[in-house]
C-alpha positions as CSV (number, residue, x, y, z in Angstrom):
1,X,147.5,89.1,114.7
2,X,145.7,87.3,111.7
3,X,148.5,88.8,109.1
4,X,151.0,87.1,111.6
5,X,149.8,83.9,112.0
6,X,148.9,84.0,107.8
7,X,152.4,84.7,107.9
8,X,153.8,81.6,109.7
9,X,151.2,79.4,108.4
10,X,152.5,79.8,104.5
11,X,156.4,80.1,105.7
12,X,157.4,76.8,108.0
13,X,161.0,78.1,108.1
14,X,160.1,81.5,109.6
15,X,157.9,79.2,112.3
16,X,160.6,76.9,112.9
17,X,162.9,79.7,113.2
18,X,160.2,82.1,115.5
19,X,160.3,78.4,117.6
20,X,164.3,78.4,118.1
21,X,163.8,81.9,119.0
22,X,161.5,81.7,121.2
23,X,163.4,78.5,123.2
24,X,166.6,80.7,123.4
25,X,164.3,83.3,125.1
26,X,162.8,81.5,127.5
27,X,166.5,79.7,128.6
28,X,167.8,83.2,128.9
29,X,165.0,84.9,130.6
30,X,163.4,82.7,132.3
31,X,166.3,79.9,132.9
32,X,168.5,81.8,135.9
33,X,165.7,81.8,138.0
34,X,165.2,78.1,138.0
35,X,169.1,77.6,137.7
36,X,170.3,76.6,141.4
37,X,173.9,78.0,140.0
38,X,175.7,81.4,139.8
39,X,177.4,81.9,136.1
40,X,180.3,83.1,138.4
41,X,181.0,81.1,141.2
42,X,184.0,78.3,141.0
43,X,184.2,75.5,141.8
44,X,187.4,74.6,141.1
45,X,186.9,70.8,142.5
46,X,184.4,69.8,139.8
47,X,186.3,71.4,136.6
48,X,185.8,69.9,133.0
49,X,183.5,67.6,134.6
50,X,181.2,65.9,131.5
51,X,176.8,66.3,130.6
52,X,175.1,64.7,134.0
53,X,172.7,64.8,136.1
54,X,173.7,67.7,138.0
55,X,175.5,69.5,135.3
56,X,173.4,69.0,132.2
57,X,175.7,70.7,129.8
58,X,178.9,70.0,132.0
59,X,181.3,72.0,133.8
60,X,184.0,74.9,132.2
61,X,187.6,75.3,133.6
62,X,186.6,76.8,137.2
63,X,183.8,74.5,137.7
64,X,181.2,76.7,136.6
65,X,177.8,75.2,135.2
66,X,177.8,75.9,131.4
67,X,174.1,76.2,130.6
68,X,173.9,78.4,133.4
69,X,176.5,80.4,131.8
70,X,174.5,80.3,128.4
71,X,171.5,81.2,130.4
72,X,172.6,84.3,131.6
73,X,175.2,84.9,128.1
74,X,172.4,84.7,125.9
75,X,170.6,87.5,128.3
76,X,173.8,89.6,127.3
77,X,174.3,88.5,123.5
78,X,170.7,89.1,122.7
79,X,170.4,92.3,124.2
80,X,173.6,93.1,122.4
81,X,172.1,92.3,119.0
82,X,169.1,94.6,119.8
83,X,171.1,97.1,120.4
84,X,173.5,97.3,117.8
85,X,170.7,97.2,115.8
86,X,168.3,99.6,116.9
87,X,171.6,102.0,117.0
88,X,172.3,100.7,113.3
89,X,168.7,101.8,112.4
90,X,168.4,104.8,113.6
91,X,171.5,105.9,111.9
92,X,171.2,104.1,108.8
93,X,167.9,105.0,108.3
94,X,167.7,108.7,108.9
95,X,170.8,109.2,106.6
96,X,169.7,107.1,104.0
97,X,166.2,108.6,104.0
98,X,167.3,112.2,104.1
99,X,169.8,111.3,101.2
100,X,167.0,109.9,99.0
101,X,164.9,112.7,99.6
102,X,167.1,115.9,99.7
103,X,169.2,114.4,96.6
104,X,172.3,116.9,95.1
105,X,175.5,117.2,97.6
106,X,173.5,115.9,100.5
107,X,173.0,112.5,98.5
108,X,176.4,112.6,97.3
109,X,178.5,112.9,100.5
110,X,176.1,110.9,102.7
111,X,176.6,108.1,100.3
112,X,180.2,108.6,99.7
113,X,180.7,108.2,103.5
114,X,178.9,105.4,102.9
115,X,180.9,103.9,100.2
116,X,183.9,104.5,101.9
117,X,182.1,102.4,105.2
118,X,181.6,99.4,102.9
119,X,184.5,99.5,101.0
120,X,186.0,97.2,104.4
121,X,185.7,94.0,105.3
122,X,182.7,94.7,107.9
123,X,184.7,91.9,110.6
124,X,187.4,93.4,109.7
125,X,187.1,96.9,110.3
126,X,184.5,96.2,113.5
127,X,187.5,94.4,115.0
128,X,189.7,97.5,114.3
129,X,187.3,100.1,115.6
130,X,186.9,98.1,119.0
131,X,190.7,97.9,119.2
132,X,191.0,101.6,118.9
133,X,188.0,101.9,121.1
134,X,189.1,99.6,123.8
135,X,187.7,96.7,124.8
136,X,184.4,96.6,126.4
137,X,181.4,95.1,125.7
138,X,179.4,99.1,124.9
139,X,182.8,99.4,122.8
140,X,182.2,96.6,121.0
141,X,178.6,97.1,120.3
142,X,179.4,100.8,118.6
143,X,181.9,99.2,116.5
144,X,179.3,96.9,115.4
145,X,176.6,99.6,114.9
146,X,178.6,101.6,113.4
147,X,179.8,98.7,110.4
148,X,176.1,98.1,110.0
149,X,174.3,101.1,109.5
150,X,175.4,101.8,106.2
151,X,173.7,98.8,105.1
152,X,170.1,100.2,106.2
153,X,171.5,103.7,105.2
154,X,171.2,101.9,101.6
155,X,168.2,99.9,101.8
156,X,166.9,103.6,103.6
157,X,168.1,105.6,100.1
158,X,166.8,103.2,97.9
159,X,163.4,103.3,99.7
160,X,163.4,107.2,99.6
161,X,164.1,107.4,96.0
162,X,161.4,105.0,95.0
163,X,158.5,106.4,97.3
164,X,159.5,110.1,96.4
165,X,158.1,110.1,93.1
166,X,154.8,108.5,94.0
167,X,151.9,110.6,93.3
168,X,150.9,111.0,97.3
169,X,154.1,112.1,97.8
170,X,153.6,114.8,95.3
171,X,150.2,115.7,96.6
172,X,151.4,116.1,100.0
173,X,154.5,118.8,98.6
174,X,152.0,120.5,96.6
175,X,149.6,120.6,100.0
176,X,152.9,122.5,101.7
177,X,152.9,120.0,104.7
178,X,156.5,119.8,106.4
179,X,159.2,118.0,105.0
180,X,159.5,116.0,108.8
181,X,156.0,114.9,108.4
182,X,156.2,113.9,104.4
183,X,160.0,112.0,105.7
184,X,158.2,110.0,108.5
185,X,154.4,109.8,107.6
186,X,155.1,108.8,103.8
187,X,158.2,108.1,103.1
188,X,159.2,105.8,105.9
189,X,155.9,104.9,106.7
190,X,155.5,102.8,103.3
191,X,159.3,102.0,103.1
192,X,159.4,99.6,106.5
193,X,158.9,96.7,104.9
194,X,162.4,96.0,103.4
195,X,164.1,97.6,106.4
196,X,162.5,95.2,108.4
197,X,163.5,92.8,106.8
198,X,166.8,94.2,107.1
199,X,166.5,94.3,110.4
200,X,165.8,90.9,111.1
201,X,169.2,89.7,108.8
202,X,170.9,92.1,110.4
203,X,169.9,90.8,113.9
204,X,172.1,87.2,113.5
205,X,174.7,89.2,111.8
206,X,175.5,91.6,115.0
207,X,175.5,88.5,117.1
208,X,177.6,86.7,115.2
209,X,180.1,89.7,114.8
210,X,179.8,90.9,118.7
211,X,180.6,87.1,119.7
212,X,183.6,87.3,117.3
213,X,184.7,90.2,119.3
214,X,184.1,88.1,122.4
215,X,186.5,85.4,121.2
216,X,189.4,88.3,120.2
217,X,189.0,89.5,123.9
218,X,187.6,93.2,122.8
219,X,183.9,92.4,123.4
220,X,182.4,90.8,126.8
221,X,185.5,90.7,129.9
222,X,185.5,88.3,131.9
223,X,183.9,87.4,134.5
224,X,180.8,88.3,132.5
225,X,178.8,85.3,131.3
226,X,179.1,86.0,127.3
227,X,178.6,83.2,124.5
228,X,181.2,84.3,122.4
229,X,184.0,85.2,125.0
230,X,182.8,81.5,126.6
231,X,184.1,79.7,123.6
232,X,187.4,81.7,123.5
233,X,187.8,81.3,127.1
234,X,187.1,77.2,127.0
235,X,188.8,76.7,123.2
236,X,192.0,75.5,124.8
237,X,189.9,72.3,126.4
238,X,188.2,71.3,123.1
239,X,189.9,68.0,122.5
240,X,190.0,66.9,126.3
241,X,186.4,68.6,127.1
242,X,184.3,69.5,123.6
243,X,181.3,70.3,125.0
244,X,182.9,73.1,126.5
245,X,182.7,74.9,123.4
246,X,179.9,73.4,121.5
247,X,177.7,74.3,123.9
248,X,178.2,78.3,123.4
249,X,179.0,77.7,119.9
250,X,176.1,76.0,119.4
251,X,173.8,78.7,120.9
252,X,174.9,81.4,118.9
253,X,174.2,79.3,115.8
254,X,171.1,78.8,116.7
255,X,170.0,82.1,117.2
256,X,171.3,83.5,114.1
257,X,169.6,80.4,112.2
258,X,167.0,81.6,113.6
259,X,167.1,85.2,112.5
260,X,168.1,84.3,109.4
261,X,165.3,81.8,109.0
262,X,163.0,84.4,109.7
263,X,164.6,87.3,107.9
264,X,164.4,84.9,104.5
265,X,160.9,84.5,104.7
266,X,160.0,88.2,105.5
267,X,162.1,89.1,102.1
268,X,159.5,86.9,100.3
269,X,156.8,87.8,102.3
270,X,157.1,91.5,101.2
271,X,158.1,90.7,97.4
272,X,154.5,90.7,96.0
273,X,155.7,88.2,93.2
274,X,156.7,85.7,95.6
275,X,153.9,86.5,98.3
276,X,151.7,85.2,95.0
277,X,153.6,82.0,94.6
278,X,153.4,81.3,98.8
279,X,149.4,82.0,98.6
């Protein structure tokens, strides 16, 4: 607890960013229950209807309260980055680590595969896996898991390959423990830091690339509440009605600022040069 709060008291963007967080949480968890609206009922009668009283963020095409649409989308699209990248991780990480580890044809066609991953566009190819997939919103998640694992698959090699040759490594091959325990208790053990910070970028990328999926139509279907699929859904009344798509559009800025603000100042809380410099 006192290395986090050290931690936001030298880095005002990562506290401003943890604060933006933290608001989008509490709208999306706590929000629907104080909502008096459904994200799915019409209302047909009171369509496009501007900010007011009632309404604070206005209505969308069928009537439907658009922060109580947020509320319960940003329950979906946050959950959705959490998962992609705890999928991403696992992946990314146990490949990477094993190929930094074993070395010799292991190393080489993990990382080919790799290569060949990152060699696309990462949109790109995310929109044409969930097009082969079909579209769903788990679809659309794998697709998006599966473009950013080879990033921590590299962060996880380069990790491996650093720690490896440290001399408690060495010690603990030359005590004959297991090559699980040297993988997880060493290797990844002392490694997290960059993959965390990993993490954390990777967080606002997901989002941003699982709401792009939402606007194509191969994420989120309707009627589920999604921030990304609201936008596409609502785009056509921009110039009559804008805040029907700043309002989505503007949460999922916010919350991959808000990642990214964090992410930033993890990178130069872990670089020991720059962790100098902040103290």
């Amino acid at each position: 607890m006192t290395e986090t709060l050290l931690f936001f008291r030298h880095n005002r963007l990562a506290l401003v960013g943890a604060l933006i967080l933290a608001a989008l949480l509490l709208l999306a968890f706590v929000g629907p229950f104080v909502s008096p609206y459904t994200p799915t009922k019409l209302d047909i009668l009171h369509k496009l209807e501007g900010p007011s009283a009632a309404h604070w963020l206005g209505t969308d095409a069928f009537g439907r309260d658009i922060l109580t649409r947020i509320m319960y989308g940003g329950r979906a699209t946050l959950a959705i980055g959490l998962g992609v990248v705890g999928l991403a991780f696992l992946i990314g990480v146990f490949f990477g680590t094993l190929a930094g580890y074993i070395g010799g044809w292991t190393d080489t066609v993990i990382m080919r595969v790799v290569d060949a991953i990152l060699s696309f566009p990462a949109l790109v190819l995310a929109i044409a896996l969930a097009a082969a997939f079909g579209p769903s919103l788990q679809n659309a998640m794998l697709a998006v898991a599966i473009t950013l694992a080879p990033q921590f698959a590299r962060v996880a090699r380069g990790q491996a390959l650093a720690i490896s040759v440290k001399p408690y490594v060495e010690a603990a091959v030359s005590l004959g423990l297991s090559s699980r325990r040297i993988l997880f208790r060493y290797i990844f053990a002392n490694g997290i830091g960059p993959l965390l910070v990993q993490s954390t970028l990777a967080l606002g990328s997901a989002i941003l690339q699982t709401a792009s999926l939402g606007f194509l139509g191969l994420g989120a279907q309707p009627p589920l509440s999604e921030w990304g699929a609201d936008v596409a859904l609502n785009l056509q009344y921009a110039r009559s009605a804008i805040f029907v798509v700043l309002a989505p559009g503007g949460a999922i800025l916010l919350a991959v600022l808000s990642f990214n603000l964090i992410g930033d100042s993890l990178a130069d809380w872990f670089n020991p040069r720059r962790r100098t410099q902040i103290n």
